[in-house]
Residue, then its C-alpha position, 0 to 999 in steps of 0.5 A: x816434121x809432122x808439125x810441118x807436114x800439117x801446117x803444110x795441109x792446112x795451108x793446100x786446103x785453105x787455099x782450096x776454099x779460097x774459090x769457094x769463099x770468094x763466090x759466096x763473098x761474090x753472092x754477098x755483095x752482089x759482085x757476080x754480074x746480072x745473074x748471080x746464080x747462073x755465074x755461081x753455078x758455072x763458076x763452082x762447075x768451072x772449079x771443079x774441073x780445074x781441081x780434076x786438072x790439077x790433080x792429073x798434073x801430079x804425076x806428070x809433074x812428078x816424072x818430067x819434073x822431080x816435083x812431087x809436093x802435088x802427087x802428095x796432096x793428091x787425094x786432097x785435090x781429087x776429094x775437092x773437084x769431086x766436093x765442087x762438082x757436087x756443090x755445082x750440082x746442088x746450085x743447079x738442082x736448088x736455083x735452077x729448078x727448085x728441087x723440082x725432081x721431075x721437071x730436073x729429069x726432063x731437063x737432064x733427058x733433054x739437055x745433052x750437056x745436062x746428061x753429060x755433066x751427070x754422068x762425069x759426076x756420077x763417075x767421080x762418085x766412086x772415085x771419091x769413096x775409093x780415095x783412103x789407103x784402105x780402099x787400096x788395100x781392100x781391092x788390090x793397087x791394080x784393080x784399084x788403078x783400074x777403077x781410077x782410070x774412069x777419072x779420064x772419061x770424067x774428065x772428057x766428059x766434063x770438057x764435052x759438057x763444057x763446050x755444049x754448055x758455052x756454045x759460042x764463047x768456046x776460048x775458055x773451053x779450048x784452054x782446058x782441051x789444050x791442058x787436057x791434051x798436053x797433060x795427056x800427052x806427057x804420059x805417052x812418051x813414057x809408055x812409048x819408051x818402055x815398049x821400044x826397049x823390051x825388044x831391045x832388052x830380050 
């Protein structure tokens, strides 16, 4: 069982790196169009936030469905949208602005979208290092879900970021608000539910 079990995680996480081995791929034999870097650094941003969206349909997936393979892998898919987020920003500290720590400060205070990528980063930061059972355990299962739910503005923030980002393209940018919203959506009738029913219940 436990046999099957690694085999198991193995497999999700090479599936995770495949994104990341196909840009570099892409990187290598120049396959990323005109602008390699701009199409390096939007694809790993782009990859992060798709790794956000998997992660919140683990629950959903779980109730509506009765399928919990995602909702046990969980953590592993949160842990690689919080790891390509970071490569997206390292990518455009490195190849936009060369490490250049004070022109990359204007650029965030200038750049709503910048600002707005950052601060979704940022947010996933403690999201990561609260991930392992012990942190759980440390703060309490409510206060640690409490903290967990910064996970929503994350991921708001991103889409927002995205769309300022794309400017004028926006049908990719809609398809994650489309996904954002139903995944959204199928945590309220459940909610609704209960509610309606403890009046009943009394």
């Amino acid at each position: 069982m436990k046999v099957h079990q690694a085999l198991k995680t193995s497999l999700l996480f090479s599936l995770c790196c495949l994104p990341l081995i196909a840009l570099v791929w892409g990187v290598v034999t120049n396959q990323l169009g005109a602008n390699p870097t701009e199409a390096l650094i939007r694809e790993l941003g782009q990859w992060a936030l798709r790794f956000l969206l998997i992660t919140l349909t683990a629950t959903p997936a779980q109730r509506w469905l009765g399928w919990g393979l995602l909702l046990s892998y969980r953590r592993m898919l949160g842990l690689f949208s919080f790891f390509y987020g970071l490569l997206h920003l390292i990518g455009f500290v490195w190849f936009e602005h060369f490490f250049n720590w004070q022109e990359l400060l204007e650029d965030i205070l200038k750049r709503p979208f910048i600002t707005l990528g950052m601060l979704a980063l940022l947010l996933l930061i403690p999201l990561a290092m609260t991930s392992t059972r012990r942190a759980v355990r440390r703060f309490g299962f409510k206060t640690w879900q409490r903290l967990h739910r910064l996970v929503y503005v994350a991921v708001s923030l991103a889409l927002v970021h995205f769309f300022l980002l794309v400017k004028a393209d926006l049908l990719e940018p809609l398809i994650y608000l489309a996904i954002w919203l139903l995944l959204l959506a199928l945590r309220l009738p459940n909610r609704f539910f209960v509610r309606w029913r403890k009046p009943a219940s009394e």
